[in-house]
PARO-647895 format. One record per residue (C-alpha): residue in three letters; x, y, z. Coordinates in nm, 4 decimals. Layout:
ala,X,Y,Z
...
***
This chain:
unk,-3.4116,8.3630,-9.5473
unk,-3.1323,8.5128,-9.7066
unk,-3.2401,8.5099,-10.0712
unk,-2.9684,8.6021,-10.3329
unk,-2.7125,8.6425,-10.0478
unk,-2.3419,8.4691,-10.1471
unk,-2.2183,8.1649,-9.8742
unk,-1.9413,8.1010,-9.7694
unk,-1.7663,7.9348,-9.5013
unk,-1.5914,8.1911,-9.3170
unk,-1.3216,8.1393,-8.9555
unk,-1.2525,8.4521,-8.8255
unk,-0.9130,8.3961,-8.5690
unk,-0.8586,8.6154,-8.3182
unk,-0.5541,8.5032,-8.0589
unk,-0.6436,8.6137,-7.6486
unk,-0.4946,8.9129,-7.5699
unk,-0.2051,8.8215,-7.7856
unk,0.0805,9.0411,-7.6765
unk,0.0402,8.9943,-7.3160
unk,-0.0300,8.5918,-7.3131
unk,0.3420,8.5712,-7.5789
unk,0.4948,8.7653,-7.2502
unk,0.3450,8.5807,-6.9950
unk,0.4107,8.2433,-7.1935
unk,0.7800,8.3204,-7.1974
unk,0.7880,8.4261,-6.8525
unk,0.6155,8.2145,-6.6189
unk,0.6150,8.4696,-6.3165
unk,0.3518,8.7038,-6.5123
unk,0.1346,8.4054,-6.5272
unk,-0.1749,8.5311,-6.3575
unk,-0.0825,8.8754,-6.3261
unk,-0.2051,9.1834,-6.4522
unk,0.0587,9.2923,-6.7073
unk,0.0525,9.6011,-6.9852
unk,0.2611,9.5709,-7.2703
unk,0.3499,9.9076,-7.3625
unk,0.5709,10.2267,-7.2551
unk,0.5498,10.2525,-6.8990
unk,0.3213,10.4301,-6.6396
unk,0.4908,10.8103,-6.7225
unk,0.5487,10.8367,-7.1125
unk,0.3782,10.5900,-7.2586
unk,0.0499,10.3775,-7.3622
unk,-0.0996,10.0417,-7.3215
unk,-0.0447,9.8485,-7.6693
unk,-0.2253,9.5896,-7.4936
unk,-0.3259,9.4058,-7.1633
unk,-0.3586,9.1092,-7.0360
unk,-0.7146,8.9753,-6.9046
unk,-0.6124,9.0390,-6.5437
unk,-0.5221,9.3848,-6.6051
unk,-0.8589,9.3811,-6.8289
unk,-1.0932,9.3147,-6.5255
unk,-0.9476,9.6803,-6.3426
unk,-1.0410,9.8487,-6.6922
unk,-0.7106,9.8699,-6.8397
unk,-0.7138,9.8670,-7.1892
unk,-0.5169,9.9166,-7.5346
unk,-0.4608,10.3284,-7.6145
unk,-0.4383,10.4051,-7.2833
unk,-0.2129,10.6149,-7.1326
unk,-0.0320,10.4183,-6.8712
unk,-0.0129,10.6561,-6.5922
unk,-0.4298,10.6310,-6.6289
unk,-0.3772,10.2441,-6.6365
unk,-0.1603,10.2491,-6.3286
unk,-0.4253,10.4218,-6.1502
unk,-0.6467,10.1938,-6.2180
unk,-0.4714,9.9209,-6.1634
unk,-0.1721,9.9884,-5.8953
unk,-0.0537,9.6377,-5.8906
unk,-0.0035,9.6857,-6.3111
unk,0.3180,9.5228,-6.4266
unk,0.4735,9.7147,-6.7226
unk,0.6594,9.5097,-7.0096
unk,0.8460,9.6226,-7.3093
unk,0.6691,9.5437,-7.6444
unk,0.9238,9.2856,-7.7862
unk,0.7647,9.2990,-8.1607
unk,1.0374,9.0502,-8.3370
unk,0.9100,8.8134,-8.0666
unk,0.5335,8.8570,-8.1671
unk,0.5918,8.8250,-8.5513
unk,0.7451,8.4933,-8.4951
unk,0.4729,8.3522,-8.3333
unk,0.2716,8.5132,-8.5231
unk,0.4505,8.3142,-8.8145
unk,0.3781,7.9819,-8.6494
unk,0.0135,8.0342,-8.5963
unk,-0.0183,8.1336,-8.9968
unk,0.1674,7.8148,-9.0806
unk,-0.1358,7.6006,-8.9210
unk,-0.3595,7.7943,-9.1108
unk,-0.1885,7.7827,-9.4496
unk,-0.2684,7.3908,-9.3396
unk,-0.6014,7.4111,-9.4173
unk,-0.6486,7.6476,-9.6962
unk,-0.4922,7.9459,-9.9165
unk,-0.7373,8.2050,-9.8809
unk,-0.5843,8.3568,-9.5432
unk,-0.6132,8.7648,-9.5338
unk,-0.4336,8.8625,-9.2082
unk,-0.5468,9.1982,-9.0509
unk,-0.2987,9.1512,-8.7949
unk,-0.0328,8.9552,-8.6006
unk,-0.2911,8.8201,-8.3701
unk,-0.6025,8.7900,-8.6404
unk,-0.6905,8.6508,-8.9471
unk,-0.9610,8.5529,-9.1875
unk,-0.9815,8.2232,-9.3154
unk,-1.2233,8.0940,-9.5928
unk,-1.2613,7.7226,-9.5944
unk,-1.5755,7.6345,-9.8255
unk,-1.3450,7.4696,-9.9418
unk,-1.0242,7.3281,-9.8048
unk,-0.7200,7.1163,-9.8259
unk,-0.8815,6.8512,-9.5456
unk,-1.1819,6.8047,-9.7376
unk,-1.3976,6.9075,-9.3986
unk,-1.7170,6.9831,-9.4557
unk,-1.8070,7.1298,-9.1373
unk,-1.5754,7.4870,-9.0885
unk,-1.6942,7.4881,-8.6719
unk,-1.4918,7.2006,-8.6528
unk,-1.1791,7.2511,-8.8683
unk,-1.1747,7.6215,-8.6721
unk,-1.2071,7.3578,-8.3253
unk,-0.8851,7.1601,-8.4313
unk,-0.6807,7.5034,-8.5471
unk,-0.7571,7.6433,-8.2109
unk,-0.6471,7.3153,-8.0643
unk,-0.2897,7.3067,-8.2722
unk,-0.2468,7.6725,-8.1331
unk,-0.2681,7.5847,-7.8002
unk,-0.0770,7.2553,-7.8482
unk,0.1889,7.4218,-8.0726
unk,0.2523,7.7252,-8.0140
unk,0.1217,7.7693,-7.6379
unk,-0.1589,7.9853,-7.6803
unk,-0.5223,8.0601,-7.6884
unk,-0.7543,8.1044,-7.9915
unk,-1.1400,8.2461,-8.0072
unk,-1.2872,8.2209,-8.2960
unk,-1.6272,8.2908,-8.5332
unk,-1.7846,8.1060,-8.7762
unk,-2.0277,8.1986,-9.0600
unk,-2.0875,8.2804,-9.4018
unk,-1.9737,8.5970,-9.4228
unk,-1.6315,8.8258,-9.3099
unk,-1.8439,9.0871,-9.0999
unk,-1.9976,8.8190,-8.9404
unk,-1.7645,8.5993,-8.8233
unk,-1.6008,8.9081,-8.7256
unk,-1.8442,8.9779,-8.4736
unk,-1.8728,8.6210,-8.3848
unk,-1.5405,8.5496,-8.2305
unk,-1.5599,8.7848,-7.9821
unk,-1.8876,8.5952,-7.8588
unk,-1.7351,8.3852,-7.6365
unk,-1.3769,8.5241,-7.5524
unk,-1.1249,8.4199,-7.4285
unk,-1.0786,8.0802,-7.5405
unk,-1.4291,8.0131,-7.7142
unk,-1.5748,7.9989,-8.0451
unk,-1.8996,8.0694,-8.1699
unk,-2.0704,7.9373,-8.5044
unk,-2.3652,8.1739,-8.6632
unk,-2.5232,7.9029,-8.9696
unk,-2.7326,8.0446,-9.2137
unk,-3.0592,7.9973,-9.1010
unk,-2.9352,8.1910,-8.7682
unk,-2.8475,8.4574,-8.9423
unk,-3.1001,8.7170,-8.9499
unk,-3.1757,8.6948,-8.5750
unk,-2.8204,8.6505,-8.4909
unk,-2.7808,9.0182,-8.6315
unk,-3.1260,9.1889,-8.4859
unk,-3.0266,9.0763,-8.0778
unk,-2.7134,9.1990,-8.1347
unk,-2.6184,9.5077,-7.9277
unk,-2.5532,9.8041,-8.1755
unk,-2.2215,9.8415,-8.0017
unk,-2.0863,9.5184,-8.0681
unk,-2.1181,9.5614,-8.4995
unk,-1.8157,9.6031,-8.5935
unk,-1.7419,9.8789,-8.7373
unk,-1.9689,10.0901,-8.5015
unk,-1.7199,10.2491,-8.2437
unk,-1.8366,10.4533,-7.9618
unk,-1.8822,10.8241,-8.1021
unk,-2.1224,10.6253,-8.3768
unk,-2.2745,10.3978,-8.1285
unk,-2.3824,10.7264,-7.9555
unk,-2.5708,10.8922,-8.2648
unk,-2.7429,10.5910,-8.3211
unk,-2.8547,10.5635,-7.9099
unk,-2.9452,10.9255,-7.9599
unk,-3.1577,10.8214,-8.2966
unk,-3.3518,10.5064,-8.0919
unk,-3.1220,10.1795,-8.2360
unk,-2.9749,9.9968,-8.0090
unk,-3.0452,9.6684,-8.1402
unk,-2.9969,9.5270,-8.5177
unk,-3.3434,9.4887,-8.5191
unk,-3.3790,9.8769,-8.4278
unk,-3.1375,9.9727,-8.7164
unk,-3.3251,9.7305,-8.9434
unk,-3.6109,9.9362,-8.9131
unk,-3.4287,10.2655,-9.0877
unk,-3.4316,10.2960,-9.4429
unk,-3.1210,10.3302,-9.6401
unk,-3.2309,10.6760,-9.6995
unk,-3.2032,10.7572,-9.3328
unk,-2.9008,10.5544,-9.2816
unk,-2.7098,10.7446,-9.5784
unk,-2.8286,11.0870,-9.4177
unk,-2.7192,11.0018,-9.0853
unk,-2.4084,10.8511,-9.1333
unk,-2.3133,10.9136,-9.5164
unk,-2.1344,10.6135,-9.6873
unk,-2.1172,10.3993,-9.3800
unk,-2.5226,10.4469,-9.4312
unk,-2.5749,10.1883,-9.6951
unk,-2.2951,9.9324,-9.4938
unk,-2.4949,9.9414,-9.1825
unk,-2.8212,9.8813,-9.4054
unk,-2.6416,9.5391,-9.5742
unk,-2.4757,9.4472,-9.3096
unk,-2.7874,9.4353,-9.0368
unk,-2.9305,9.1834,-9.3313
unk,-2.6698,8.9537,-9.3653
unk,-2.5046,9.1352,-9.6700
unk,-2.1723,9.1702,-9.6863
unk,-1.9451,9.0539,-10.0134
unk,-1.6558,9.1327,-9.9320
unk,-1.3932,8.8072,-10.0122
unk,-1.0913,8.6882,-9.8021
unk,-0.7860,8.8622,-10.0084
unk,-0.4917,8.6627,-9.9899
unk,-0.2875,8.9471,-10.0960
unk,-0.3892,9.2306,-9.8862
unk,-0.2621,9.5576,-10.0520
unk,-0.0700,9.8191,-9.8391
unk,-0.2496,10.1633,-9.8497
unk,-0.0071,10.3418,-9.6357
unk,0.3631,10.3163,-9.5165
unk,0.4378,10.4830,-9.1986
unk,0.7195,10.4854,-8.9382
unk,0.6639,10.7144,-8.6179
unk,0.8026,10.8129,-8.2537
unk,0.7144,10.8909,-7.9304
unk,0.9816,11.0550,-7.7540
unk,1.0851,11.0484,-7.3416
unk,1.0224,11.3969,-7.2844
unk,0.7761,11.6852,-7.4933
unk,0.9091,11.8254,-7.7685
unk,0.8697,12.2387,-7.7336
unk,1.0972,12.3529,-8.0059
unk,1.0307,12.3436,-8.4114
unk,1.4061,12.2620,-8.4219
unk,1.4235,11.9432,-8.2218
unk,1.0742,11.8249,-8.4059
unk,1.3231,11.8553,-8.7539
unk,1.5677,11.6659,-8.5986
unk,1.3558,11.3941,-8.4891
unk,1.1591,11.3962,-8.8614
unk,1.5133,11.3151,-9.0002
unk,1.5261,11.0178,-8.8065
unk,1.1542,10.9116,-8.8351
unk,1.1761,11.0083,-9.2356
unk,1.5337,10.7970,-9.2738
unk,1.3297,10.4802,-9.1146
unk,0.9979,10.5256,-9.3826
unk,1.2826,10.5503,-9.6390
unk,1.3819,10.2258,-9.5554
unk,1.0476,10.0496,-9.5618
unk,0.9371,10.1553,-9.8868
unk,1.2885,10.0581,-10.0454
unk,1.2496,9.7603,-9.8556
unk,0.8833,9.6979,-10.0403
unk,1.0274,9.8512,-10.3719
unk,0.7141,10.1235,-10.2701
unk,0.6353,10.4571,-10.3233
unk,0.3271,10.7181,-10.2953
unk,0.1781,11.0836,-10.3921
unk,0.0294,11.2069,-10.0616
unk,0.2637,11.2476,-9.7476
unk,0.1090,11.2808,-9.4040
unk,0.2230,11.4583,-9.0862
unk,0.1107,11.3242,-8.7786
unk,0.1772,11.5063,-8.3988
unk,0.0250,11.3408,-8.1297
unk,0.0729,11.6424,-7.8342
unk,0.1137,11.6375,-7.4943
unk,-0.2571,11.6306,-7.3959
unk,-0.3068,11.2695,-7.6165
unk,-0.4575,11.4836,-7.8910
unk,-0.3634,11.4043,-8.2231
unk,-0.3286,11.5898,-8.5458
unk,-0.2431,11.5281,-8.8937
unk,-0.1507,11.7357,-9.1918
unk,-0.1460,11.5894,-9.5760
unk,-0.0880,11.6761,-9.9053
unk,-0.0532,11.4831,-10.2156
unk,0.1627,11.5366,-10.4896
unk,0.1694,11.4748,-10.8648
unk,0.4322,11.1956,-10.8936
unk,0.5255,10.9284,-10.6797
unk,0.8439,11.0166,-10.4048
unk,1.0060,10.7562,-10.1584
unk,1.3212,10.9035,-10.1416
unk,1.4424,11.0348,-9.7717
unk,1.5273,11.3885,-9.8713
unk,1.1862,11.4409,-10.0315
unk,0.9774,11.3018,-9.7634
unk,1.1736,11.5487,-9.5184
unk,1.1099,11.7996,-9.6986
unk,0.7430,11.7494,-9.7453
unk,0.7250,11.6693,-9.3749
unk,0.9124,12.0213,-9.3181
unk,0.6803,12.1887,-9.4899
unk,0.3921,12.0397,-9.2897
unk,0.5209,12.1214,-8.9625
unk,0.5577,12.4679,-9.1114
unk,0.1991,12.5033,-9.2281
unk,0.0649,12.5905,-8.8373
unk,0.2532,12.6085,-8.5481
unk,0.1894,12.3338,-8.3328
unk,-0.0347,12.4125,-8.0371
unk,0.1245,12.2758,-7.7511
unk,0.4638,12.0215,-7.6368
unk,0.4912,11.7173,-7.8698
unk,0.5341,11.4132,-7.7490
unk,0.5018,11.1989,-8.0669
unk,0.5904,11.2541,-8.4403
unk,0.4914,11.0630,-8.7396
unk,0.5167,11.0119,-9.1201
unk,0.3516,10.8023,-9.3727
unk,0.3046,10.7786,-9.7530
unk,-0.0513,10.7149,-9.9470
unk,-0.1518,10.6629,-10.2741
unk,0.1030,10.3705,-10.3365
unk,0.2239,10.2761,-10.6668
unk,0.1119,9.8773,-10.5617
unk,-0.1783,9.7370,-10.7628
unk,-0.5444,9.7987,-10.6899
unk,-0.6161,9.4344,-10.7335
unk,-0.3070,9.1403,-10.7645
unk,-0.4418,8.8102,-10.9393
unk,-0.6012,8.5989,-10.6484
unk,-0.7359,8.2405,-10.6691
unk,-1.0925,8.2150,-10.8104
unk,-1.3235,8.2209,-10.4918
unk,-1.6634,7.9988,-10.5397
unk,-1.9626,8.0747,-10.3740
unk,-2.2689,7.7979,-10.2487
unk,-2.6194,7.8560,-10.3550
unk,-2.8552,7.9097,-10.0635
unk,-3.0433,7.6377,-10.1860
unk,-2.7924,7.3907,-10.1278
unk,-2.7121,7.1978,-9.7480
unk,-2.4766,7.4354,-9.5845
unk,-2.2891,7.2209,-9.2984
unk,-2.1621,7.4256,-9.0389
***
């Protein structure tokens, strides 16, 4: 029983391998084929692959010429991003269809809160049925989804029964929903904190139910009292329309390594001249620049520090990023560069639409 505990009726979408299916829709001779959207097999990483290239292990973050190996037959195709934000477009149109409270994480994901909506559907397993549907009749491509009262949940649900599948957790499932579930597949509990907790004895949600907030919050400090909420159905966070940017970035991974301090400043001009762009773009700008150097062994780096007034301008992020680069040496060949700008000058909070919850007591149809 979930006593006290907000409902809502919450679609988490999540498109099927997104990047790879857009390619392979708009060229029917990748259809079937194991395909890596990304750099290449020598300089550069998998942004993502399709479920063919999935099955040989191939996944996103990978370097390709460790992809390639694993998959020799691996098909290599440029990221076309202006291609992907159109779709991506199309697919937020349907859901604007059924309600207002949309908070996109992504191009290919989204949250969706339809307690209540502009079809008047009761049941949110079936409006997130017909959405998928549209996709696939609209646009061309395939949909999972998750269904329940909550964002971490539904979260967790749509990647149930992917590709192509949908799950629905209703809130009398719940609670056991959450203790079979394989500590690996919380979200939110990657694979160096999935570890720890195999090394403390929870594998399960019903394993980590059993610790005590105390232990959670000495083990794993302010994610402690998340896990303890979350592994009983607690979690309040709302679908925000209006999600708030906490960083601007623009970065670059170059052909060859990078050995010498004085190419690195040429590139920052570049990279810095391109952040410059976005915030003017966004009318944005931020206190704490960051320096990031990703080196030849795929080990990254960063470097901070925050001012006492706000900067967006091109020569000052150069400079900050100069002085960065300056602070240690870099270790070894650089084969990517990056900067980005924190501590924005956008709102905390924007006005949102008033968001009503459902008594537990109340007939919840799923």
């Amino acid at each position: 029983m979930l006593e006290g505990v907000p409902l809502r009726k919450i679609i988490h979408v999540d498109m099927d391998a997104f990047y790879a299916s857009v390619e392979q829709m708009d060229d029917p001779e990748l259809k079937g084929k194991p395909i890596a959207v990304g750099g290449g097999e020598k300089r550069g990483v998998v942004s993502a692959a399709s479920y063919e290239a999935r099955k040989f292990g191939v996944r996103s973050a990978m370097p390709g010429f460790k992809a390639k190996r694993n998959c020799p037959d691996l098909i290599f195709v440029r990221p076309r991003f202006d291609r992907y934000k159109e779709i991506s477009q199309q697919i937020r149109k349907i859901f604007y269809d059924y309600t207002d409270l949309v908070e996109p994480l992504s191009l290919d994901e989204a949250y969706l809160d339809v307690t209540e909506n502009k079809k008047g559907n009761p049941s949110a397993s079936l409006i997130a049925t017909e959405i998928r549907q549209r996709i696939l009749d609209e646009v061309g491509l395939t949909a999972s989804a998750g269904i329940s009262i909550n964002k971490f949940i539904a979260k967790v649900a749509s990647d149930y029964n992917k590709p192509n599948g949908q799950k629905t957790v209703p809130p009398e499932e719940v609670l056991d929903f959450l203790e079979q579930l394989e500590i690996r597949k919380f979200y939110g509990v990657g694979k160096v904190t999935a570890d720890k907790m195999y090394r403390l004895g929870i594998f399960t949600g019903k394993d980590l139910k059993s610790k005590s907030k105390e232990f959670l919050q000495e083990n794993f400090g302010k994610s402690g009292p998340f896990y303890f909420n979350v592994v009983r159905g607690i979690h309040l966070s709302e679908v925000k329309p209006h999600r708030i940017a906490k960083s601007v970035g623009a970065e670059r991974t170059f052909r060859e390594n990078l050995t010498s301090e004085l190419f690195m400043l040429e590139k920052l001009e570049h990279i810095a001249e391109e952040l410059h762009k976005r915030l003017t773009r966004y009318s944005i700008s931020g206190k704490t620049v960051t320096l990031k150097i990703k080196y030849s062994d795929f080990t990254t780096q960063t470097r901070s520090k925050t001012l006492d007034y706000y900067i967006s301008d091109k020569s000052l992020l150069l400079e900050m990023a100069k002085e960065l680069l300056y602070q240690e040496k870099p270790k070894d060949s650089v084969r990517l560069l990056g900067i980005s700008l924190a501590n924005l000058n956008t709102e905390e909070e924007k006005e949102k639409p008033e968001q009503k919850t459902v008594s537990v007591q109340l007939k919840f149809d799923f």
